[in-house]
MARDRENZA-700058 format. One record per residue (C-alpha): residue number from 1; residue in one letter; z, x, y. Coordinates in pm, 1 decimal. Each point is the difference from the previous one (the first is absolute). Example, Ala and Ser with C-alpha at 12.3 -4.5 7.8 and 13.67 -1.06 7.14 Angstrom:
<recs>
<rec nr="1" rest="A" up="780.0" east="1230.0" north="-450.0"/>
<rec nr="2" rest="S" up="-66.0" east="137.0" north="344.0"/>
</recs>
This chain:
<recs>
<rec nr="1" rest="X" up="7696.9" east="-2523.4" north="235.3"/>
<rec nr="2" rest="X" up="-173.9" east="162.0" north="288.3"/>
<rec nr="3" rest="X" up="58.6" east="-47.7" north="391.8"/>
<rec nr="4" rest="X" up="201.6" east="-317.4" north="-71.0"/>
<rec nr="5" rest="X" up="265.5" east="208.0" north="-176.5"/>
<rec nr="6" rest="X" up="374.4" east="-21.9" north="71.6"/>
<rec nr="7" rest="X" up="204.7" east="312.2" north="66.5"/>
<rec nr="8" rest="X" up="189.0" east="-24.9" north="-335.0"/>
<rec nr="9" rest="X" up="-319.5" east="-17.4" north="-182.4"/>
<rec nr="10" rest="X" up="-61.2" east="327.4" north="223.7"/>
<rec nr="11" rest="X" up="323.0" east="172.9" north="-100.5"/>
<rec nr="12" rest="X" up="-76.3" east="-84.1" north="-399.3"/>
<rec nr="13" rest="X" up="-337.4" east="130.9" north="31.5"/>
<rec nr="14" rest="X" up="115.0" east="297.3" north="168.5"/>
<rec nr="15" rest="X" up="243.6" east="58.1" north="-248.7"/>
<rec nr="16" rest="X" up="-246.8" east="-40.0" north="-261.9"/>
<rec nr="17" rest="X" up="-227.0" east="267.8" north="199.0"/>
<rec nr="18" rest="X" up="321.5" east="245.1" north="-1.7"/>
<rec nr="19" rest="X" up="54.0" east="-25.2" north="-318.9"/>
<rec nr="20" rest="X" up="-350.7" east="66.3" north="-129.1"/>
<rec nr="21" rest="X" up="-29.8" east="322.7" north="224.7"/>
<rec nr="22" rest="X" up="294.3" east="146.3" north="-97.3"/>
<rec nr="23" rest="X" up="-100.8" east="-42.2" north="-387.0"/>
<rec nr="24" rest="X" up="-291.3" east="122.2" north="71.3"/>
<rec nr="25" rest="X" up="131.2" east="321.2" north="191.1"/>
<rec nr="26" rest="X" up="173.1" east="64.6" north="-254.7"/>
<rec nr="27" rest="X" up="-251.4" east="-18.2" north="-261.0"/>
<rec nr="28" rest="X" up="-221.1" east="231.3" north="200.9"/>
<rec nr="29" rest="X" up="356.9" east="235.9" north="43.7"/>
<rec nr="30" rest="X" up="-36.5" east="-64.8" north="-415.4"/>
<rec nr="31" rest="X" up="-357.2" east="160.1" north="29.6"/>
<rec nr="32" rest="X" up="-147.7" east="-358.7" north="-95.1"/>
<rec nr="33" rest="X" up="-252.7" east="-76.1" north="278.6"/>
<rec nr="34" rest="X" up="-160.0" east="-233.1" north="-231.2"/>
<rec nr="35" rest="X" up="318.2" east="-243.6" north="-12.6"/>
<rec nr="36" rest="X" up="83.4" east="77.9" north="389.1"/>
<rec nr="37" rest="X" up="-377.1" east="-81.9" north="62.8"/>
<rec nr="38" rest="X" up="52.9" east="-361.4" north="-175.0"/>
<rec nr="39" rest="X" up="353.3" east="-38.3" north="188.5"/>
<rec nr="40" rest="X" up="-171.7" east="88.9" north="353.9"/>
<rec nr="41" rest="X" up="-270.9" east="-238.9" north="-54.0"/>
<rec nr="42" rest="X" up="250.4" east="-271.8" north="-83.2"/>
<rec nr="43" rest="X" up="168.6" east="121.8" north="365.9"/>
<rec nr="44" rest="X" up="-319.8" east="-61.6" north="179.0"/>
<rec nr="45" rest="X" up="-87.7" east="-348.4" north="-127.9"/>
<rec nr="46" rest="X" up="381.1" east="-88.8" north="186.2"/>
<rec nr="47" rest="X" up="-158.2" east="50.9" north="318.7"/>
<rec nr="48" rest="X" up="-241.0" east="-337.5" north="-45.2"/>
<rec nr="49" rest="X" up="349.3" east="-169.2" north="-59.7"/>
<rec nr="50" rest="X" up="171.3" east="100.7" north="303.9"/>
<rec nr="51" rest="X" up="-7.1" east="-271.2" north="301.2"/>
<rec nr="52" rest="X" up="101.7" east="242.0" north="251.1"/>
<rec nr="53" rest="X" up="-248.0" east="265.3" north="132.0"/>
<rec nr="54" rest="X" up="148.7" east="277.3" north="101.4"/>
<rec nr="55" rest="X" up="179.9" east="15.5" north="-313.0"/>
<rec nr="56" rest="X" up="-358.9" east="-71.1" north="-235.6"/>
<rec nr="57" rest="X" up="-121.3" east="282.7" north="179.5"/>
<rec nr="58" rest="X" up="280.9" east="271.3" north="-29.4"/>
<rec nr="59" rest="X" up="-4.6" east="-106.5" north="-439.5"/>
<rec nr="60" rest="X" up="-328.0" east="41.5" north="15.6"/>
<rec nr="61" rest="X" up="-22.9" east="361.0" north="181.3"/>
<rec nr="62" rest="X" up="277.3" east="112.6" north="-263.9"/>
<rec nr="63" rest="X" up="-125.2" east="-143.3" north="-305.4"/>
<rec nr="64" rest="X" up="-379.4" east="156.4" north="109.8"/>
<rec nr="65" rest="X" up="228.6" east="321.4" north="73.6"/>
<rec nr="66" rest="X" up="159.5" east="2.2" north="-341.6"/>
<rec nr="67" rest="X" up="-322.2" east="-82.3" north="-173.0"/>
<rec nr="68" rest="X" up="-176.9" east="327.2" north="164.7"/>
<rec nr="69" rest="X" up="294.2" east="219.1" north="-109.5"/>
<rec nr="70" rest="X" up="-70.5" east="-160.4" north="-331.4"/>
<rec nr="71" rest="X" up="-359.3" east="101.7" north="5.8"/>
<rec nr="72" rest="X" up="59.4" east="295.1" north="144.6"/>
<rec nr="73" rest="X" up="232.3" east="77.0" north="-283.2"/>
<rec nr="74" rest="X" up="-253.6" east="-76.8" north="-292.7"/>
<rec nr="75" rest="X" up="-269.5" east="223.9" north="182.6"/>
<rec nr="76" rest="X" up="-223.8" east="-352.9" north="126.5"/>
<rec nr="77" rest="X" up="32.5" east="173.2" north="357.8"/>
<rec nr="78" rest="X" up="-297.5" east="-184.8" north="149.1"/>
<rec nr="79" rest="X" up="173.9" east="-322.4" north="-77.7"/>
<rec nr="80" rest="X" up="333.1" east="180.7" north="146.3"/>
<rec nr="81" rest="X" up="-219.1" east="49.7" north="320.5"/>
<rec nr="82" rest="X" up="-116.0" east="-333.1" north="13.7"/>
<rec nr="83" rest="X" up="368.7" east="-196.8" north="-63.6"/>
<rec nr="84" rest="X" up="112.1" east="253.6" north="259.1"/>
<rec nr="85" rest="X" up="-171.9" east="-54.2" north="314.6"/>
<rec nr="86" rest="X" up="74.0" east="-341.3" north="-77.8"/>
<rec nr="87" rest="X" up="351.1" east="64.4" north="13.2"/>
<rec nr="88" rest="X" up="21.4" east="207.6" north="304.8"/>
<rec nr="89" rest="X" up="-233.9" east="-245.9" north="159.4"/>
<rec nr="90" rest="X" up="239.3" east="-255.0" north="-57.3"/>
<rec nr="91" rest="X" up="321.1" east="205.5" north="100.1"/>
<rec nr="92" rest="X" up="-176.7" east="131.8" north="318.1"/>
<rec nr="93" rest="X" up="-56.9" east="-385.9" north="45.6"/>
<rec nr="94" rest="X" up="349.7" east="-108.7" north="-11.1"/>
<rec nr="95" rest="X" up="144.9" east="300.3" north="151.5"/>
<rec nr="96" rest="X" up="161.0" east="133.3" north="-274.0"/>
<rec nr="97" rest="X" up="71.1" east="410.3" north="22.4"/>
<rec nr="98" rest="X" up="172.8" east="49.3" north="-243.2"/>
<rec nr="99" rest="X" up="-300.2" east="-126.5" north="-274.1"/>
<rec nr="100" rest="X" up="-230.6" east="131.1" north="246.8"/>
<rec nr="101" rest="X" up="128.5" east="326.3" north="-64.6"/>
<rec nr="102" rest="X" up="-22.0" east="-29.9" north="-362.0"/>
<rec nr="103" rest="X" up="-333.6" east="-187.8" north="-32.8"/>
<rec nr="104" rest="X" up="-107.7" east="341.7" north="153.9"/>
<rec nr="105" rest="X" up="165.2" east="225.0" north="-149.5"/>
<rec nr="106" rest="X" up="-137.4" east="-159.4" north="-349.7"/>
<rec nr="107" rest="X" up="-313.6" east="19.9" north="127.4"/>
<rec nr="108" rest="X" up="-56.5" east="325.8" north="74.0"/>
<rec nr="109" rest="X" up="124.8" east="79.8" north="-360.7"/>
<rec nr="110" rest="X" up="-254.4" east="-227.7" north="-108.3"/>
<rec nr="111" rest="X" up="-228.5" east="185.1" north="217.4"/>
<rec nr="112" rest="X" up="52.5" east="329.6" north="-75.5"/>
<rec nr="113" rest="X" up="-38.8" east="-91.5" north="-425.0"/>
<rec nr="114" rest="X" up="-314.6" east="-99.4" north="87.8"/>
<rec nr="115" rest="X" up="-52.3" east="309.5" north="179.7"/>
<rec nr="116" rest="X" up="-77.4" east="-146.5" north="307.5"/>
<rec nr="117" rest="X" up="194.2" east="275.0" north="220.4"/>
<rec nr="118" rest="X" up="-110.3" east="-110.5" north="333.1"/>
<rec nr="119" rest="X" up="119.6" east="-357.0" north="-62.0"/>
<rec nr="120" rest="X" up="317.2" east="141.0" north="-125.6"/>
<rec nr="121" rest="X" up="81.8" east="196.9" north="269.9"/>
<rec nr="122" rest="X" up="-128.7" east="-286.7" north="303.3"/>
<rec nr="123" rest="X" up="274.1" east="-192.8" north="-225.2"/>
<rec nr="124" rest="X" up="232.5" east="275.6" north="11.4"/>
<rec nr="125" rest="X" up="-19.3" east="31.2" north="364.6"/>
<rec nr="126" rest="X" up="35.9" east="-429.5" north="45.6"/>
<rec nr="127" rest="X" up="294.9" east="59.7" north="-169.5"/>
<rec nr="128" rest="X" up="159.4" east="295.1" north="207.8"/>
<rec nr="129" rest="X" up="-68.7" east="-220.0" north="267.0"/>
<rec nr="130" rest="X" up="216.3" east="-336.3" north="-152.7"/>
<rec nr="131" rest="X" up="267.4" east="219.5" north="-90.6"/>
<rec nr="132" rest="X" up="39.2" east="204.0" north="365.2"/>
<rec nr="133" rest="X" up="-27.3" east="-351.5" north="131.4"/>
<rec nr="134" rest="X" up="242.2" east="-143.5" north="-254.6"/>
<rec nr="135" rest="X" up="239.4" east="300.5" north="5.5"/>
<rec nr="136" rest="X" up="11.8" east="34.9" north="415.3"/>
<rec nr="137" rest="X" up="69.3" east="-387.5" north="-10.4"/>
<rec nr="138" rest="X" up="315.0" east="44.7" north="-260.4"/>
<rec nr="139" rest="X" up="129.7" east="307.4" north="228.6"/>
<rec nr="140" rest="X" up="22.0" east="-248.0" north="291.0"/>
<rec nr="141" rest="X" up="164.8" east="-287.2" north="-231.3"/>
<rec nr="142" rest="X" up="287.8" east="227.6" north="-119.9"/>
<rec nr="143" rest="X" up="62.7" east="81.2" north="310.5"/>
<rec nr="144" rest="X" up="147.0" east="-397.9" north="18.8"/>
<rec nr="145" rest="X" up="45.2" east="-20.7" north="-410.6"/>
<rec nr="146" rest="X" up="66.6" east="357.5" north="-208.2"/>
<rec nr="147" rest="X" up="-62.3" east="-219.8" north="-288.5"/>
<rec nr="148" rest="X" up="-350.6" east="143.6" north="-106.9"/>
<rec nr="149" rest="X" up="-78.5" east="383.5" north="124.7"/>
<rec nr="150" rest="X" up="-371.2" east="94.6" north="86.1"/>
<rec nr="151" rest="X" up="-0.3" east="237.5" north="-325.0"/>
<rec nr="152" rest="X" up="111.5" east="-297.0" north="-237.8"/>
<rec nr="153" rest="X" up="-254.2" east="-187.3" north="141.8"/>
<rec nr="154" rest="X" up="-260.9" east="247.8" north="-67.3"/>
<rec nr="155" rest="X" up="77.5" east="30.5" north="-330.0"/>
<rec nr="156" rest="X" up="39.5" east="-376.8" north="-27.9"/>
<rec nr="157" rest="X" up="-363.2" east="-75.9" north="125.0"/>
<rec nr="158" rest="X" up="-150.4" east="150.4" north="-244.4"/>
<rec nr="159" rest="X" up="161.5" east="-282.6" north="-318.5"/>
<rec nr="160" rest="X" up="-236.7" east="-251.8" north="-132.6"/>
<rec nr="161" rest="X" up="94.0" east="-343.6" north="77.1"/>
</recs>
């Protein structure tokens, strides 16, 4: 439908998108990367439906996230490099932390398969850095909300999305 899209058509595509990744993350939970490879591709062709930016472009950093775990998984890790830096491109982009952090934290696992130690560890250190940022910012927020503690947020950052 394109940019002339209506929000419902959004919601119903972003539904669809939903759906698909969470088949396909569990597939790859189901050690299928082949199937969860298939489902993620179906999650990125959503984006070219979606009328509304910002949402195209947060689909599209998680579906190119959940395709380089995918790769990752079957050993392809050039290809999880690749889908990767797209991803954290994308979440740097629209300011997302949270799939900053994991983009990078991905990525150096990609990195360090491929035996590229130096990469791993500049991505290693990128990601230090997100999470001191992340974690300082949650100690000042539960200071107003004790809703989410800096530790469950470090060990949330880290989840694929």
């Amino acid at each position: 439908m394109g940019c002339g899209g209506s929000k419902k058509h959004d919601e119903a595509v972003l539904v669809e998108f939903n759906q698909l990744l969470v088949a396909g993350q569990l597939k790859e939970s189901q050690g299928d990367a082949r199937s969860a490879l298939r489902l993620y591709e179906q999650c990125l062709t959503c984006t070219q439906r979606i009328s509304n930016a910002q949402a195209a472009k947060a689909v599209e950093g998680s579906a190119l996230g959940n395709l380089g775990s995918a790769y990752n998984g079957l050993g392809q890790h050039e290809r999880a490099v690749e889908h990767l830096k797209r991803a954290l491109a994308i979440s740097r982009e629209i300011g997302d932390r949270q799939g900053e952090a994991t983009r990078l934290g991905s990525l150096g696992n990609a990195y360090r398969s491929l035996g590229q130690s130096e990469r791993a560890i500049e991505t290693a250190t990128q990601l230090e850095t997100v999470m001191q940022r992340d974690v300082g910012h949650a100690a000042r927020s539960s200071r107003r909300s004790r809703s989410e503690t800096p530790v469950e947020l470090t060990l949330s950052v880290g989840q694929k999305l």
